[in-house]
Every structure is written in C-alpha cells, then in structure tokens.
C-alpha positions in Angstrom: 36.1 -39.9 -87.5 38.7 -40.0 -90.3 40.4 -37.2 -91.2 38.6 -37.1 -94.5 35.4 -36.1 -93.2 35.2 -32.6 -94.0 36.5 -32.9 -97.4 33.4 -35.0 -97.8 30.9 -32.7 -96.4 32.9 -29.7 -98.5 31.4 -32.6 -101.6 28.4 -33.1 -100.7 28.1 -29.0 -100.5 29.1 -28.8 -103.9 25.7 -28.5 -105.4 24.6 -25.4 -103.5 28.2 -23.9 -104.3 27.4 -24.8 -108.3 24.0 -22.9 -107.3 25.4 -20.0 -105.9 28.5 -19.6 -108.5 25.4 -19.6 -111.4 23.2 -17.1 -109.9 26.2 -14.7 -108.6 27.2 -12.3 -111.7 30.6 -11.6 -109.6 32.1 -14.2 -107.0 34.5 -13.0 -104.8 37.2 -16.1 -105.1 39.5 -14.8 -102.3 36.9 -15.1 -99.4 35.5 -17.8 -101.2 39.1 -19.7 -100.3 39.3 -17.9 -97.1 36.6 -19.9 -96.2 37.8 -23.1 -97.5 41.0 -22.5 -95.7 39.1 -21.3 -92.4 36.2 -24.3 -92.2 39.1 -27.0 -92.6 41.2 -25.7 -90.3 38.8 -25.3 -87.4 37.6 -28.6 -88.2 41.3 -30.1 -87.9 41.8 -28.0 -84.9 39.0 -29.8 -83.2 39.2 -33.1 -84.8 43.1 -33.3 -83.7 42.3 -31.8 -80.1 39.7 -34.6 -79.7 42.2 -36.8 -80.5 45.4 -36.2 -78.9 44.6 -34.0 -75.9 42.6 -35.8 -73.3 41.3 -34.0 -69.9 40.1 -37.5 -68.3 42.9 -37.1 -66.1 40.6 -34.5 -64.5 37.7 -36.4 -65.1 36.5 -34.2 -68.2 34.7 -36.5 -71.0 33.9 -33.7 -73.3 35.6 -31.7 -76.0 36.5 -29.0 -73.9 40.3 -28.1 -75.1 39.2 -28.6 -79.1 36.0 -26.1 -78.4 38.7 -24.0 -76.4 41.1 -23.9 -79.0 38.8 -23.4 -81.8 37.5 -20.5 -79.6 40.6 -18.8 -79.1 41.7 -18.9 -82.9 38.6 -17.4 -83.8 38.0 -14.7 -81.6 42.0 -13.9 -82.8 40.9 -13.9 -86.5 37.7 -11.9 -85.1 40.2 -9.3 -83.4 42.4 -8.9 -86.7 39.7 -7.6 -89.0 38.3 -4.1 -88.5 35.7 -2.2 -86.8 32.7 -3.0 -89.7 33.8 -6.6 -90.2 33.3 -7.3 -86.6 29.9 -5.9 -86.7 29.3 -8.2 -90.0 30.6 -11.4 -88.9 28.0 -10.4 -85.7 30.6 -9.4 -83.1 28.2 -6.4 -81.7 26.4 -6.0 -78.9 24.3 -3.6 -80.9 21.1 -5.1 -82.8 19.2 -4.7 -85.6 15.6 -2.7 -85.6 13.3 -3.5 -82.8 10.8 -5.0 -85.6 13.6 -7.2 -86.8 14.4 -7.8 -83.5 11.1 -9.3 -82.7 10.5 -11.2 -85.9 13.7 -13.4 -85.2 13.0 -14.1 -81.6 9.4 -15.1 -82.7 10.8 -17.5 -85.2 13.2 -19.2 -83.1 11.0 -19.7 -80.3 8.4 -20.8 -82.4 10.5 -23.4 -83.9 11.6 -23.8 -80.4 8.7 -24.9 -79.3 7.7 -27.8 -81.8 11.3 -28.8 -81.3 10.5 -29.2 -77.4 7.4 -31.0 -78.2 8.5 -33.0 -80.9 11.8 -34.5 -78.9 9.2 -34.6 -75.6 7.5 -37.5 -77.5 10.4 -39.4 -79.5 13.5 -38.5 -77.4 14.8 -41.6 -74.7 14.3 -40.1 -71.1 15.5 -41.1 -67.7 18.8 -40.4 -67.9 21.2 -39.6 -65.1 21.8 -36.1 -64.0 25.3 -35.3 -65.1 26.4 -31.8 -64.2 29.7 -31.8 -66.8 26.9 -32.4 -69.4 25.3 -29.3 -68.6 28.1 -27.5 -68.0 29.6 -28.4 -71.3 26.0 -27.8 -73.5 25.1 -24.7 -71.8 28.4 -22.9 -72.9 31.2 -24.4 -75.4 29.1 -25.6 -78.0 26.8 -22.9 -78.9 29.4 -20.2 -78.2 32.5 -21.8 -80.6 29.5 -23.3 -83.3 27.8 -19.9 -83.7 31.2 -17.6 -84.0 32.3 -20.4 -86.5 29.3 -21.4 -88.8 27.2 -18.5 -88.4 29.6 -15.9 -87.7 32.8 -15.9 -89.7 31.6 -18.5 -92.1 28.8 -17.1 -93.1 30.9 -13.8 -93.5 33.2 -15.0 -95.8 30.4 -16.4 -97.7 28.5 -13.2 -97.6 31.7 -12.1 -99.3 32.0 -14.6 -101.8 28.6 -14.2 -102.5 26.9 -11.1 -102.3 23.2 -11.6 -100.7 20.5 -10.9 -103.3 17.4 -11.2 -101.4 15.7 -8.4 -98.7 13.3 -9.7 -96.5 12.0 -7.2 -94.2 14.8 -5.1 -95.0 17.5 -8.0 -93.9 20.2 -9.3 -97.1 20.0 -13.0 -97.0 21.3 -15.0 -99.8 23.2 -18.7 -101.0 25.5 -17.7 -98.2 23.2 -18.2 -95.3 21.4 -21.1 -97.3 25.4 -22.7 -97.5 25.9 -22.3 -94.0 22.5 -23.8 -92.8 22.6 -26.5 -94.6 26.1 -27.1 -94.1 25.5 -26.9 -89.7 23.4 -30.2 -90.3 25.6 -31.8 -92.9 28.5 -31.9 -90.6 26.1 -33.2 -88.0 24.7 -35.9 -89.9 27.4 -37.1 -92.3 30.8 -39.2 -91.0 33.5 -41.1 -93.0 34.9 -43.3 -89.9 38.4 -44.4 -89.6 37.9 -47.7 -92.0 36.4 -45.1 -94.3 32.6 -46.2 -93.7 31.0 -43.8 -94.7 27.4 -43.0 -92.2 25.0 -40.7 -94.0 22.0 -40.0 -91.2 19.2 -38.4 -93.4 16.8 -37.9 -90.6 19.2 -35.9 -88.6 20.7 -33.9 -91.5 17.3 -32.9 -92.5 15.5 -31.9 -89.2 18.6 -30.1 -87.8 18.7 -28.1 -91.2 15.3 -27.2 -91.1 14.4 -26.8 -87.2 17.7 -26.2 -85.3 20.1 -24.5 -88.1 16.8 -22.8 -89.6 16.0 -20.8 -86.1 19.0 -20.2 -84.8 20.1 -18.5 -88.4 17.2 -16.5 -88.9 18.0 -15.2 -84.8 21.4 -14.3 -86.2 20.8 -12.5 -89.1 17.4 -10.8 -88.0 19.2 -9.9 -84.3 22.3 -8.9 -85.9 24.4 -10.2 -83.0 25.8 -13.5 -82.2 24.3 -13.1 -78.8 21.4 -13.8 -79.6 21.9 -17.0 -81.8 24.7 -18.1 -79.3 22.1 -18.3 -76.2 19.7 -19.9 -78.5 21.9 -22.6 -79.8 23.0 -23.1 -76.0 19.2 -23.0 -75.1 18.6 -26.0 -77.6 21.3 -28.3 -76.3 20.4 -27.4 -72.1 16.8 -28.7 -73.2 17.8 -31.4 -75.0 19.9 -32.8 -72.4 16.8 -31.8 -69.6 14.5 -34.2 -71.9 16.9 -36.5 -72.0 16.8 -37.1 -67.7 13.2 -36.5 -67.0 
C-alpha cells in the first residue's frame, strides 16, 4: 500500500464532507482538523508498523504490533480528555436506555444474520484451521477499529458537526454517516506502491451497508464501545469459521 492511500480515501470522502459543511449552520473547524490530524496518524502508525516491525521471528503473520500501537496511542488520547468526553467517544461501561439498548442489538443481529447467510453461500470454505487467525480476529481488530472509527472519530466528527437528527431519542448526524462510509472506504479502496490505484466497489458497498451499518447503529444505540467492539470481533470470528468449514 503506498503511503498515499489515506489521502486518497480523505478524497474520495470529500463529497459527504461538502454535504455536511452545507447543511451545518456552525462547523466546528478545530475538531474538524483534530480529526484529520488523528485518522492520518493512526493510519501511518499502522501502515509503518506493518512495514518495518515484523514478529515472524516468533512466527506471528498478523499485524499485531501496528494494532498494538494504534491501541496504546488511543487509549492515551482517550485517557487525556475528561470524564464526559470519555463517555462520548463511548468509553463507559454504562449504556443507554434498556429500549435503545434492545433496538441496537436487534439491528446488529439482524444484519448479522443475512451477513451469516449470505457469506454461507458465496464465501470459499475448507480452509485450514489456523489458531493465530482466531486469535488475531477475535481480539485486535475489532477492539483498535471500533476505539478508532467509531469511537474517537466519530467524536471529533460529532464535534465538527453537530448531529441534527433524533431517532428514538439517539443524535445521529453526517458524522456517523462520515464514519460509516468511511470504515468501508478504507476497506475497499488502495493506491499500491506503483500507484495503481484498486477501487473494489462490491466490498466498499456491502461492508458500508451490512458490517459498518450494524456495528454503528450497536454503538450509538448501546452507547458503549463494548458492545460494537464484540460485535465487530463477532463478524471477523465467523467469517474466518465460514471460511474452514
């Protein structure tokens, strides 16, 4: 991947930014950079990791020190802000009413299970059992990709952009629209290192509207990253269990 990839997803972003800047009265520019400044750097922290710090040695094939690292800085930038931002960016252990509660469980595991369904019939099975695979899915990714996208980014965002819409009594706005489309974007979008650049539509648009769709409506309606952390990890555990059946 070059090192120009997330400039270009930060591009191809730009319309729903345009969108949100015309129907916000007041946009908060500081956050707004803050999260320029945040999404770039954890995306060079892992990018870089990947790159120059290899656990092979210990027979690790994974990203493990760039989701570590990304990890750490965040929790740090997590730990620097106060008591209410914490419970914002979904740092709690407390949740939201027992209504919205069960509205967002509902929805993920309804999307859940056409997801399970759907990769049942297209997804390429008999696989080998690999235990680092399942050590790595059931943990890093959902816990460093949930306190990043749909934790302090969509924070910042919520910032920049104050949410406009209630729906059963939860704020959603072009933040949480940003960050959900922006999850499948940087899944689905790749400038390599001979600047090629790989635009995969199909993936972009079903992890938008199935994975990044759930997993943010489980955030926002559970109020705690808890919740959307085990279902993001619940997602990738299946998908690698499809994968060797």
């Amino acid at each position: 991947m070059s090192l120009l990839t997330p400039f270009v997803w930060i591009v191809l972003m730009l319309p729903l930014f345009l969108l949100a800047f015309i129907n916000n009265k007041k946009v908060n520019f500081k956050y707004l950079a803050f999260f320029f400044l945040y999404f770039l750097a954890d995306c060079y922290i892992q990018h870089l990791s990947r790159r120059y710090i290899s656990l092979e040695f210990i027979g690790l094939k994974f990203a493990w020190a760039g989701k570590i690292i990304s990890l750490v800085v965040s929790l740090f930038i997590i730990l620097l802000v106060n008591k209410n931002d914490r419970k914002e960016i979904g740092f709690t252990k407390q949740t939201n009413s027992r209504e919205q509660l069960k509205f967002g469980l509902l929805f993920f595991f309804g999307f859940l299970l056409f997801d399970f369904v759907f990769k049942m019939i297209l997804f390429p099975k008999g696989g080998a059992f690999d235990l680092e695979t399942f050590a790595f899915q059931a943990t890093l990714p959902g816990l460093t990709e949930e306190i990043t996208f749909r934790g302090i980014c969509l924070w910042l965002l919520d910032k920049a952009f104050e949410p406009k819409w209630n729906f059963k009594g939860i704020k959603l706005g072009w933040s949480f629209i940003i960050v959900t489309v922006l999850f499948g974007v940087a899944h689905g979008a790749i400038l390599t290192v001979d600047h090629q650049f790989k635009f995969d539509i199909v993936t972009i648009v079903y992890l938008i509207l199935i994975s990044s769709l759930s997993v943010g409506i489980l955030r926002k309606f559970s109020g705690s990253l808890i919740y959307s952390i085990l279902g993001h990890n619940c997602i990738n555990i299946m998908n690698a269990i499809i994968r060797i059946l």
